[in-house]
Backbone as a ProteinNet text record, in pm:
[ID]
protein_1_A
[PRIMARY]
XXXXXXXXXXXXXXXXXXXXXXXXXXXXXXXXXXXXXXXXXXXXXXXXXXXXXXXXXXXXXXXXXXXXXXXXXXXXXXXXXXXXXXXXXXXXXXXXXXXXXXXXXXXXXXXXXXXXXXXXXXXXXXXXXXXXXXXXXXXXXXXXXXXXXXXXXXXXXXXXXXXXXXXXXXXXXXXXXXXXX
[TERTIARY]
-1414.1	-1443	-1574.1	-1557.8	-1722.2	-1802.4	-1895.7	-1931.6	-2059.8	-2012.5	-2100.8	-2180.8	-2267.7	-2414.5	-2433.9	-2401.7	-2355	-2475.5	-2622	-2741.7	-2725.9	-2615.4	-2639.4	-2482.3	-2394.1	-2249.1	-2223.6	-2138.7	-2114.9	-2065.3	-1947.2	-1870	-1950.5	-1912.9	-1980.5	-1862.7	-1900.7	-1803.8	-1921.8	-1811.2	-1871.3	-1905.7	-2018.6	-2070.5	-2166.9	-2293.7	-2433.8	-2460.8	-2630.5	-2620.9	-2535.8	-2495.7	-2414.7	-2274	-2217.6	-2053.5	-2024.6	-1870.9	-1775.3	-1822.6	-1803.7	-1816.2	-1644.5	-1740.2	-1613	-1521.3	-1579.4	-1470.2	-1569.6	-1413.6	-1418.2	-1436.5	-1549.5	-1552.5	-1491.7	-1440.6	-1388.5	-1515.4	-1505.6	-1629.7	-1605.7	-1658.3	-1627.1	-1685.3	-1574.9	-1615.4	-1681.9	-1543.8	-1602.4	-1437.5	-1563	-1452	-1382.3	-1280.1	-1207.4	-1135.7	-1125.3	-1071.5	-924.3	-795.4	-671	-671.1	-730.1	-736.5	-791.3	-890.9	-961.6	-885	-806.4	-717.4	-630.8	-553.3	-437.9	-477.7	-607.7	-670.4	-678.1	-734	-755.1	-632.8	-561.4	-461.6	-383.7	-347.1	-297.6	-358.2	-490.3	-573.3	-684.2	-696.8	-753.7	-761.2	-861.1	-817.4	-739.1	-596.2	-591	-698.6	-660.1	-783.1	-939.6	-937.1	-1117.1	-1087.6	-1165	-1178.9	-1213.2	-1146.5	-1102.4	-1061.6	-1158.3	-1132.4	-1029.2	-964.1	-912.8	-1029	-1048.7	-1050.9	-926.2	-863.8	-821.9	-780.2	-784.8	-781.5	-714.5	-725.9	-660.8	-560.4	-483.8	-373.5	-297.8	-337.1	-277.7	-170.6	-76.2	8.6	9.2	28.4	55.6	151.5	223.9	360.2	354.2	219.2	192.1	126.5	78.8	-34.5	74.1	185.5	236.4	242.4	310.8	328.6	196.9	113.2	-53.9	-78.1	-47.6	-147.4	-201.8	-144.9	-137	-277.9	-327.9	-408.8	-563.5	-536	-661.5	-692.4	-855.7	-902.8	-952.5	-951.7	-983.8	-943.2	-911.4	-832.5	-937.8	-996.9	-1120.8	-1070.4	-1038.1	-943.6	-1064	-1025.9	-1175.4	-1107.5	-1200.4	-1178.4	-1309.6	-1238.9	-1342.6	-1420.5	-1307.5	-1376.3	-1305.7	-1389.1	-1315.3	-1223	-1181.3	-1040.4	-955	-984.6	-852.5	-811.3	-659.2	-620.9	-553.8	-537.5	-421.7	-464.4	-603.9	-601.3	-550.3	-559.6	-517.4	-329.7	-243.1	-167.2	-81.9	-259.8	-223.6	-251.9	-353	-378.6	-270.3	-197	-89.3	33.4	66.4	114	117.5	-18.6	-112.1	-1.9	-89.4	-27.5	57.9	169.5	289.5	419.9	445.4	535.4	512.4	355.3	354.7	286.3	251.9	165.8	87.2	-40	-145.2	-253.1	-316.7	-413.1	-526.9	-533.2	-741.7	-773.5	-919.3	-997.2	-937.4	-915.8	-923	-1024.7	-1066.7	-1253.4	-1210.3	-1289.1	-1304.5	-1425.8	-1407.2	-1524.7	-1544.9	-1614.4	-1619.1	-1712.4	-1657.2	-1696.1	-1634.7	-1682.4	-1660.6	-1732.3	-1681.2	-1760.8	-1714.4	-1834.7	-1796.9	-1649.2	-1640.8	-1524.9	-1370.1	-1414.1	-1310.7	-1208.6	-1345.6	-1351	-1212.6	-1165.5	-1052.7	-904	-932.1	-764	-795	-887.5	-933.1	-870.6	-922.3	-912.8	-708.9	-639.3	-545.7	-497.9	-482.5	-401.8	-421.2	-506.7	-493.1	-640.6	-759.3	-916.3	-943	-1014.6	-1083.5	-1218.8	-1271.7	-1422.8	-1448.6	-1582.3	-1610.3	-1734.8	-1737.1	-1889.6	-1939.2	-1978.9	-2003.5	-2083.4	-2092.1	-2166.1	-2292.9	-2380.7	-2572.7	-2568.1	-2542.3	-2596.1	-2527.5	-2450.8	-2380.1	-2423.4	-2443.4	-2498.4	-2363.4	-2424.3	-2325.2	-2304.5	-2449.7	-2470.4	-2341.6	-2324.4	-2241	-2104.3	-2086	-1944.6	-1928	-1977.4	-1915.8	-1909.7	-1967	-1913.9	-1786.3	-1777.3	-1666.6	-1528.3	-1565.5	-1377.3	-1400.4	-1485.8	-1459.1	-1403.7	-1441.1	-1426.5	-1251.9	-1167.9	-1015.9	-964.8	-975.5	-887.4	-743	-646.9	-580.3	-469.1	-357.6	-309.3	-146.4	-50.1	49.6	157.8	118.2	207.7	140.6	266.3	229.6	97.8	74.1	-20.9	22	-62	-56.1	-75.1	-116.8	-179.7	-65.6	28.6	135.1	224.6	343.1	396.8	434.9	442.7	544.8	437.1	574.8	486.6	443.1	369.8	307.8	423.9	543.7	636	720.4	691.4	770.1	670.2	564.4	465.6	499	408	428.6	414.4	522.3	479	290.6	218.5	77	-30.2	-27.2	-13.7	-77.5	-48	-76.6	-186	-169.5	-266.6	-393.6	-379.9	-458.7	-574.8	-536.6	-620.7	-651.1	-582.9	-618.9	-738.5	-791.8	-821.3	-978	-952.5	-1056.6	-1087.3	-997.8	-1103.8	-1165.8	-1100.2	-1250.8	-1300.1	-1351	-1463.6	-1607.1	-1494.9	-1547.6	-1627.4	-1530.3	-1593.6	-1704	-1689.2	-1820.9	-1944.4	-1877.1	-2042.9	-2119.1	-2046.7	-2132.1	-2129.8	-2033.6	-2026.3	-1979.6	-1998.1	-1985.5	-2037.3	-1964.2	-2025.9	-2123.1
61.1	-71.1	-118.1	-200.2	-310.9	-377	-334	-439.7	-578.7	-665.3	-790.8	-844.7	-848.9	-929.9	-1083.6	-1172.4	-1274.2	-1358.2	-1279.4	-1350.7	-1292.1	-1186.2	-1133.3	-1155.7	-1166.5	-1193.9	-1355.5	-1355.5	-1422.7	-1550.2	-1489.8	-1574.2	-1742.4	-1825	-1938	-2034.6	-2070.5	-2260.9	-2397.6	-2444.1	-2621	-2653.3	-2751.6	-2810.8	-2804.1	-2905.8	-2910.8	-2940.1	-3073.7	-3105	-3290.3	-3274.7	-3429.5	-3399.7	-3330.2	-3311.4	-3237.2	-3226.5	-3180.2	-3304.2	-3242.8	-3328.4	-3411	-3513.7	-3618.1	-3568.4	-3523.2	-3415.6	-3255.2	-3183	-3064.9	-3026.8	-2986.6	-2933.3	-2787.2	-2705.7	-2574.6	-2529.5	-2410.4	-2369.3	-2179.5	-2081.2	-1958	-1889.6	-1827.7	-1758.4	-1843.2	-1951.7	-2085.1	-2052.4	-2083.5	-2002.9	-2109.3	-2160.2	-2275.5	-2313.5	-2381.2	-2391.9	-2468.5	-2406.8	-2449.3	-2599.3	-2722.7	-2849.4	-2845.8	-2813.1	-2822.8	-2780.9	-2659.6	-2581.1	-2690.3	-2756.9	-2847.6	-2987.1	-3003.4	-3107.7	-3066.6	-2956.8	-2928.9	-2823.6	-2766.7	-2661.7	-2734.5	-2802.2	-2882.2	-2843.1	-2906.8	-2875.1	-2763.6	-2701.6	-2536.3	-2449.4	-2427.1	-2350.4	-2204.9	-2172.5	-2062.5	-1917.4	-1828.5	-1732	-1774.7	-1882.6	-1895.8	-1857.5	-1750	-1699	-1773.9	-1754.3	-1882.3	-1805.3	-1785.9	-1746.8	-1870.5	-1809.6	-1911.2	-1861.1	-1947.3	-1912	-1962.1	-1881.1	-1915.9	-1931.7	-1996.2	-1995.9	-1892.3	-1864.7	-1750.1	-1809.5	-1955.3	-2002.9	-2116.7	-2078.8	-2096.9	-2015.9	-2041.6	-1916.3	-1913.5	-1789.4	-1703.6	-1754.4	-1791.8	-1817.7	-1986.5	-2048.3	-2148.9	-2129.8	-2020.1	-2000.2	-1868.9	-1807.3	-1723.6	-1798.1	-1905.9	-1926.7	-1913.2	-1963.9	-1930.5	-1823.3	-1731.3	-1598.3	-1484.2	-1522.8	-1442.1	-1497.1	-1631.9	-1721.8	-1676.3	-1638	-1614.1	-1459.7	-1444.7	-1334.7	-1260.2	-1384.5	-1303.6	-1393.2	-1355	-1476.1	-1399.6	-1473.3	-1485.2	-1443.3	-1455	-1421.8	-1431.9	-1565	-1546.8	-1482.1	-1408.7	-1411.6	-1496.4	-1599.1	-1676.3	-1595.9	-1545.2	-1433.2	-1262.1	-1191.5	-1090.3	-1032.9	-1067.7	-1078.9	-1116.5	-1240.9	-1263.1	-1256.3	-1144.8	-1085.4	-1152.5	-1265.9	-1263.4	-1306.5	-1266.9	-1249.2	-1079.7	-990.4	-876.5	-882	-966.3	-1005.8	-1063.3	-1162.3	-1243.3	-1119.9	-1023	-937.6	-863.8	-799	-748.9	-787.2	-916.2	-1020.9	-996.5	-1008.7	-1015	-925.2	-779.8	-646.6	-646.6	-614.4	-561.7	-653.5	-769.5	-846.3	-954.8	-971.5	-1018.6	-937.9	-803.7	-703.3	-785	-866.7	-917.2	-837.3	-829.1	-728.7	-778.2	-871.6	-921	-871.7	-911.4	-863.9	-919.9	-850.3	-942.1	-907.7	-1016.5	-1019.5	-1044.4	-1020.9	-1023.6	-1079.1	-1222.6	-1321.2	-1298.8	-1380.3	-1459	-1340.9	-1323.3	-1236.1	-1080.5	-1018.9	-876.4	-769.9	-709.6	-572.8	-420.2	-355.9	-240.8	-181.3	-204.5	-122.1	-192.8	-309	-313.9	-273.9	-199.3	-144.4	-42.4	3.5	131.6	64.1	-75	-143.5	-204.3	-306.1	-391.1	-334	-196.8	-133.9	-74.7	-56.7	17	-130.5	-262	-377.3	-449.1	-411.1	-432.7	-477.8	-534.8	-554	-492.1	-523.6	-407.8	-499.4	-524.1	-609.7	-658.5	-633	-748.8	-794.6	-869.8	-948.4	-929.7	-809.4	-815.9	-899.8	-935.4	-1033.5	-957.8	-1039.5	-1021.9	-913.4	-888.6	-778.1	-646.9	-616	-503.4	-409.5	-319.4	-207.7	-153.2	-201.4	-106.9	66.2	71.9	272.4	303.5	227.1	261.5	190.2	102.5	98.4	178.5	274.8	341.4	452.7	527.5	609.3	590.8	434.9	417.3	452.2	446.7	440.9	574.8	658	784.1	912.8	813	837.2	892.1	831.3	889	937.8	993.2	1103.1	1039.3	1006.6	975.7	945.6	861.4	804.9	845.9	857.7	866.5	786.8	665.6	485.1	488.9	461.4	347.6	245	261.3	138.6	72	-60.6	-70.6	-11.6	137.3	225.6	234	348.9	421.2	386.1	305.3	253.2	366.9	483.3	618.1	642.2	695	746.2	924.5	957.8	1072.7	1174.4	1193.1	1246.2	1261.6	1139.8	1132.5	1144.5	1201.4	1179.7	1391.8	1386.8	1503.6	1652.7	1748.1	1815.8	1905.2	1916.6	1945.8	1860	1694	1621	1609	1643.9	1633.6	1767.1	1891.4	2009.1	1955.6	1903.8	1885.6	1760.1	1712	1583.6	1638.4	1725.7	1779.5	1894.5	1927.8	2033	1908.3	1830.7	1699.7	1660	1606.4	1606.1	1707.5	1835.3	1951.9	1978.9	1945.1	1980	1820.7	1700.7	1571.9	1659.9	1650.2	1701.1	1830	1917.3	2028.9	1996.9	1902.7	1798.8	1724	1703.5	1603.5	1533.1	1463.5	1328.6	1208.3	1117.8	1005.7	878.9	746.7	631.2	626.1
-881.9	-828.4	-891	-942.7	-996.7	-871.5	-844.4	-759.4	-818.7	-823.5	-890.3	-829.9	-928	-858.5	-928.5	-868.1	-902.8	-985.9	-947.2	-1056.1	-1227	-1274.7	-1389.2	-1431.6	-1306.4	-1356	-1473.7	-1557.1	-1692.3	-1627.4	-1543	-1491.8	-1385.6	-1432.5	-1335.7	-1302.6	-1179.7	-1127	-1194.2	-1196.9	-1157.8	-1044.6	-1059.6	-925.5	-997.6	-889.2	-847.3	-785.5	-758.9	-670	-692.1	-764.8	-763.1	-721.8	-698.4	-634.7	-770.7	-759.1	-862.6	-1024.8	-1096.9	-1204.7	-1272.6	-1345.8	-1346.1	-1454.1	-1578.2	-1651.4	-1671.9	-1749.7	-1750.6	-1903.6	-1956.9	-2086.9	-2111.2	-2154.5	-2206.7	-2222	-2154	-2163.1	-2124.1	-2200.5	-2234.7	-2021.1	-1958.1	-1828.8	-1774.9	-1745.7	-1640.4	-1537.4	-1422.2	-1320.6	-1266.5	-1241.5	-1174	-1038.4	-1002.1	-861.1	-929.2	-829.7	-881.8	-912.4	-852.4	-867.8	-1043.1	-1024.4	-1178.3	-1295.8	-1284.7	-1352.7	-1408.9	-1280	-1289.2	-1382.5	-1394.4	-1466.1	-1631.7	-1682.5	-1803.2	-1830	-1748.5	-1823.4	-1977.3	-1996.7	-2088.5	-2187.6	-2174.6	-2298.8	-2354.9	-2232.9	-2279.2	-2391.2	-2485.9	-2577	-2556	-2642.1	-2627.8	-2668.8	-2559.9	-2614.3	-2578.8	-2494.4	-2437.6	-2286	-2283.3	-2102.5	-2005.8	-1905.5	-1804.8	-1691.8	-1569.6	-1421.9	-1294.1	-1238.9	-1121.2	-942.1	-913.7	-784.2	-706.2	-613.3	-579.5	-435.7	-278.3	-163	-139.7	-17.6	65.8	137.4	152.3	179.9	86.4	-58.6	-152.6	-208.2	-262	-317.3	-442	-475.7	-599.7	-675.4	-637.1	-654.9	-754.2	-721.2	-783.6	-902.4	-928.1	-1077.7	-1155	-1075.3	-1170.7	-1341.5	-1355.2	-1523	-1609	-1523.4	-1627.3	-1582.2	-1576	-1475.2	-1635.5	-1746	-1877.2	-1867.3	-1865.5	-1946.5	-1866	-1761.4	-1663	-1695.6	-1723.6	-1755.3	-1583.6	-1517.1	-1372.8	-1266.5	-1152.1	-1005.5	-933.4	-865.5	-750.4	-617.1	-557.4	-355.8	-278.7	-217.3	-132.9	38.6	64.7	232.3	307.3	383.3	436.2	558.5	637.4	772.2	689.7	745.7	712.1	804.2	913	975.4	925.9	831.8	777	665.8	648.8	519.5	448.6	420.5	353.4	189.1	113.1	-0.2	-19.8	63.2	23.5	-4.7	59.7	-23.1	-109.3	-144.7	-253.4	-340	-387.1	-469.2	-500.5	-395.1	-394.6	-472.6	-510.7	-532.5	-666.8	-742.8	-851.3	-925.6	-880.4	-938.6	-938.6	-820.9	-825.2	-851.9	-792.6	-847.3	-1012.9	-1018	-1134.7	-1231.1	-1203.2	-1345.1	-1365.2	-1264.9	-1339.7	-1412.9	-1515.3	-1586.6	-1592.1	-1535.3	-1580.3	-1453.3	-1423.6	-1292.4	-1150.3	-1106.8	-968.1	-866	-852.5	-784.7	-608.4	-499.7	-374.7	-396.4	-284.2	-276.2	-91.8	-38.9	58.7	161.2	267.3	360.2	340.4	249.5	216.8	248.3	325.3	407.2	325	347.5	244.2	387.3	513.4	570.6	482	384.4	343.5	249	134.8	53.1	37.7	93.2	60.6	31.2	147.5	137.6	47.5	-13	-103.1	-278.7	-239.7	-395.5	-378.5	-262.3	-297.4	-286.5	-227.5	-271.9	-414.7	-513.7	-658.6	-650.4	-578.4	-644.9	-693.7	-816.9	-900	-941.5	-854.7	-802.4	-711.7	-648.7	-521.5	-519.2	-478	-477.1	-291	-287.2	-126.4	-7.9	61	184.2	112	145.7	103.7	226.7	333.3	419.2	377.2	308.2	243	132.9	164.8	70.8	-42.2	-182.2	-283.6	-253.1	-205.3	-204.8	-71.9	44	97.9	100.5	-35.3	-79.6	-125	-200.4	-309.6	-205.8	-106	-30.4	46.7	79.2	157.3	95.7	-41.2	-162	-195.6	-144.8	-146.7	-29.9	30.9	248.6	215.2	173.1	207.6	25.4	-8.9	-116	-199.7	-46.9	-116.7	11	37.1	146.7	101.3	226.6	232.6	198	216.3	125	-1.9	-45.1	-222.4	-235.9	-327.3	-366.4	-488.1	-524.6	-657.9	-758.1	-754.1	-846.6	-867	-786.9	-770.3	-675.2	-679.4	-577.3	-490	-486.9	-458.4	-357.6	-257.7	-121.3	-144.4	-73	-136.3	-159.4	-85.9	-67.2	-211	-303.7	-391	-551.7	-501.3	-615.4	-716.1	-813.4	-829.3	-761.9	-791.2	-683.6	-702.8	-556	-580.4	-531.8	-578.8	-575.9	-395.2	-311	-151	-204.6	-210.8	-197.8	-277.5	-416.4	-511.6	-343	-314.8	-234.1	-92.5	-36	73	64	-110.7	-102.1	-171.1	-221.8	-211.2	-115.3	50.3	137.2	192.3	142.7	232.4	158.2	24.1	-14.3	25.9	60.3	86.1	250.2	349.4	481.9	449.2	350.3	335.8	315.9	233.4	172.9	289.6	399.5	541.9	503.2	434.1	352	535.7	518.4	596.6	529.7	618.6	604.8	642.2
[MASK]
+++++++++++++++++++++++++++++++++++++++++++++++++++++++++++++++++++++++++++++++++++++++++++++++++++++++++++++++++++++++++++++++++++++++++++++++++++++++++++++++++++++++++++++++++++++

């Protein structure tokens, strides 16, 4: 998992303090909101990197034909109660094989960290009160889970045989260590 610090990250939106701007120049890891997208997709250079943000009650199902063209899709969670960018991410990976980044915006708690990374994020930009030192403990907290993920759709049952011993024998050396959140 990457976690981004958004003063050194490449990636930027439009805006200031004058509102949205009246056009859109092409511009290399300019991050977009689907409206904006729908304005310049036409004319985009091929091959210039180009982020979507995209709502958490927007669908997937609307950006599948460009989804090649996007080097990264944003998922914001506005509360962190509510999931349903985990499956838009889901979405991403498994029914469309998306391959660029997919970033976690909004209200992100490191307790989210374990589902975040097995529904296809592979970045988050965490809430300002959130410690990286105890994200990265948190995606280490469970070994390895009994359902499919986007990694591996296969339930553990159907994975290679070992495969359960090899991870059971990872969380006790995890519990020896006094490891915790």
């Amino acid at each position: 998992m990457k976690f981004i610090d958004l003063y050194k990250d490449a990636w930027h939106a439009l805006g200031g303090e004058d509102g949205p701007p009246v056009s859109i120049n092409a511009d290399p890891y300019l991050l977009l909101d689907l409206a904006q997208w729908h304005a310049v997709r036409a004319s985009w250079p091929a091959g210039m990197p180009v982020g979507l943000k995209l709502a958490n009650d927007q669908d997937v199902e609307d950006v599948a034909a460009d989804l090649p063209r996007f080097s990264l899709v944003a998922l914001h969670f506005p509360k962190w109660v509510d999931g349903r960018a985990y499956s838009q991410a889901r979405l991403l990976r498994s029914r469309y094989r998306f391959q660029g980044e997919v970033r976690a915006t909004g209200e992100v708690l490191v307790d989210m960290l374990p589902l975040l990374q097995r529904t296809g994020f592979d970045a988050v930009v965490l809430r300002a009160d959130q410690s990286v030192e105890h994200a990265e403990r948190a995606l280490a907290f469970f070994p390895g889970h009994y359902q499919g993920d986007t990694g591996d759709n296969r339930p553990l049952f159907a994975q290679p045989a070992g495969t359960a011993e090899r991870l059971a024998r990872k969380a006790q050396e995890f519990v020896n260590a006094g490891a915790s959140i």
